[in-house]
Structure formats: C-alpha cells, structure tokens
C-alpha positions, 0 to 999 in steps of 0.5 A: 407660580410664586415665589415665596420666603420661608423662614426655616427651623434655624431662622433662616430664609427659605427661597422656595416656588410653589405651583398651585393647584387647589385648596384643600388638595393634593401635594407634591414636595419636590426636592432637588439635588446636590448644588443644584437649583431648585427648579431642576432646570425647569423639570420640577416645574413642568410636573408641577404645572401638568399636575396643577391643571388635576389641582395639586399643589407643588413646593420646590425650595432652595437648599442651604448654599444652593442656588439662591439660597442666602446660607453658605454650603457648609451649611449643606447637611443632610439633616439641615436639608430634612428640616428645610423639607419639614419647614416647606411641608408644614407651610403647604398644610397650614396655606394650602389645608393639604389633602394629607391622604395625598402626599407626594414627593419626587427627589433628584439625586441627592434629593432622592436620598433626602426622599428616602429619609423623610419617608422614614418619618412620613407614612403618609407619602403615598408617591414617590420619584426617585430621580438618579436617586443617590440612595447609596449606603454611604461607607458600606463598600467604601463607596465614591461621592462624585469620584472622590473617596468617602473614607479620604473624605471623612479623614479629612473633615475629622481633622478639620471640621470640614473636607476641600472637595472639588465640585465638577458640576461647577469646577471649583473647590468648595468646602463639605461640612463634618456634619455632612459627611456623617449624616453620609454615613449614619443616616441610611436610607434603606430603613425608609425604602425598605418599609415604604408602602406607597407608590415608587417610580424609579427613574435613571439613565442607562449612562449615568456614571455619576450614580451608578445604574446599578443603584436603581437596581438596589433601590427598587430591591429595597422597596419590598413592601411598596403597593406599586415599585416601578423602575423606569431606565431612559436609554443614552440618559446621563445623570443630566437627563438631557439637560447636560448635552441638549438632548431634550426628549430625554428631558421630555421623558423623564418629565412626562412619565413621572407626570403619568405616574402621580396623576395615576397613582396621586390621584387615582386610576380615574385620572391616568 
C-alpha cells in the first residue's frame, strides 16, 4: 500500500492510496462517498488487496474537503470530483501501463453517482460496483439529500452562492457550494447507466434509509444494456454496512462478494 500526492487539474493536491498489483495489469478506481474518507473504513482496501494477489491495481484518493484532503468543502462538486477521478485514472495508466481492456470501478454512495457519470465518458469500464449508490435523479420528485429538501437547498445556494447544511455524519454545519447543487441536478446519471455495456454489481442494505432501497431498484432498471447487472441486498445493513453499529459480517459481505464479483467478471471466469 502507498500513499501518493497527486497534483490534480486545478493544481491542487491529490492525496490518494494505491494498492499495487502488477504492471501492465488491471485496475480499479475506488471512489468514496460524500464527506467520507477515502479508504471507506478500510472496505476500499480489503478489495484492493484481495484483488492485488490476481495483480490488479487499485487507487482511492480523497475528495476535495474529505478526509485529508488540504481543499475546503465548498470545493466539494461533482464535477470537481470527476476531474480528480480523471486526474487518478491518467496517473495509474502512465505509472502503472494499465491493461485499458480491464478497468474497473467501485463507487460508495456519492461515490456511486460519481461512477455512473464517469462511465458516461469512459466505455472502457468493464466492472462496476455500485455501493449504496446515490444515483438518484436529483429534482425529479423533489427528492431529499441527507433528509434535507433539494429545492429548499437550491433557493438558498442561489441567493448566496452557497446552502448552510447540516452534515449528521459529522453533526456540524457546513457549507455546499452553488455549483454542487447544480451539477445535482443538471448532471444525470441515467445517461451512463443506461448505455452502460459491462458488468454491474449493485450492492444495498435492506435498511438503509439514507438512500433508499428502492434506488438499487431503479439502478439496476436503468442498466438495460449491461453483459451482466446483478443486485446484491444484505438483510439488516443501513447505509454503514456494518461500519455504523459493528456489525462486521455485514462489512464482511459487502467486501467479500464484490471482491467475487471483479475477480469474475475483471479478470474472467477462470479466476472466479
């Protein structure tokens, strides 16, 4: 495992983690959800390093005003987020010569939404994991983020340029920039989903109430066009997995079967 500094689109500073695998070999970008870190709790890296004994190559970065990241949140967009994504995946082809014909990528939450838009651009995925994945069209049935209203939200950020929102993963206030809640809303991410050709793996607690259930559902709708679209529901899992309440087997699980899922379908039916 190595940690690396990244210098990103904006000249900024990148802090990522890379679990090696071989070069000129497979790789999985992993991107974590909204104010998390970017290790998941350690779920990122269990899967990196499963899938590094079959030689894959793995990144996780932090996003701007998450976790280490030296940026403020306002900074926190979507399409800031995107480039950052773009950033990493460039570093990993040139560093480590990646097989482009075996790309993957597992996204948590927010980072799930991030997921769907970079495969929008990005055929070459083969494998995704959607964890919880907020893929959610923002505005269309003036939907909730994190129990707060869009439409109050997108009110507030156009008079001020920002939106005071209070973040109960952390209990404290902070601010959401203008530009986030736009991209919210202009950036969809059913165009990805739904011309999407790989693998998905869908992943989500029965108990979430952060993002919904019934999203997994509308997900794995969407994939109409996908070799393979699997949805995965782990009984008495919140939107944590386990990581909330220490219930660790259902860590365990998620971990464990996406693992199962991209040495299959990543690397082919031999490996599985």
């Amino acid at each position: 495992m190595l940690k690396q500094t990244i210098k990103s689109k904006r000249n900024t500073n990148i802090h990522s983690i890379i679990v090696e695998g071989k070069v000129g070999g497979p790789l999985v970008l992993m991107v974590h959800g909204f104010k998390a870190n970017k290790s998941e709790d350690n779920r990122f890296i269990e899967v990196a390093d499963k899938l590094s004994e079959y030689g894959v190559n793995s990144i996780m970065f932090a996003q701007a005003g998450c976790d280490d990241s030296e940026e403020d949140f306002i900074n926190f967009t979507l399409r800031n987020n995107l480039d950052d994504i773009e950033t990493c995946y460039e570093y990993m082809i040139e560093k480590y010569n990646i097989d482009k014909n075996k790309v993957g990528m597992i996204g948590y939450s927010m980072g799930g939404r991030l997921t769907s838009l970079f495969i929008d651009k990005h055929p070459e995925v083969k494998v995704i994991g959607l964890w919880a994945g907020a893929t959610f069209e923002a505005f269309d049935n003036k939907d909730t983020f994190l129990g707060e209203s869009l439409e109050k939200m997108k009110k507030e950020a156009n008079e001020k340029g920002y939106c005071d929102f209070y973040n109960s993963f952390d209990s404290e206030y902070i601010k959401l920039s203008k530009d986030l809640i736009d991209d919210m809303e202009n950036l969809s991410p059913e165009k990805g989903l739904s011309k999407y050709e790989g693998c998905a793996l869908i992943v989500h607690g029965d108990q979430d109430v952060t993002v919904l259930h019934r999203i997994a559902l509308e997900t794995y709708d969407k994939l109409i066009n996908a070799k393979d679209r699997t949805l995965l529901t782990i009984e008495g899992a919140d939107h944590g997995f386990g990581a909330w309440n220490s219930k660790t087997e259902l860590s365990k699980k998620l971990t464990d079967e996406t693992s199962n899922y991209f040495i299959k379908h990543l690397l082919g039916e031999n490996n599985a």
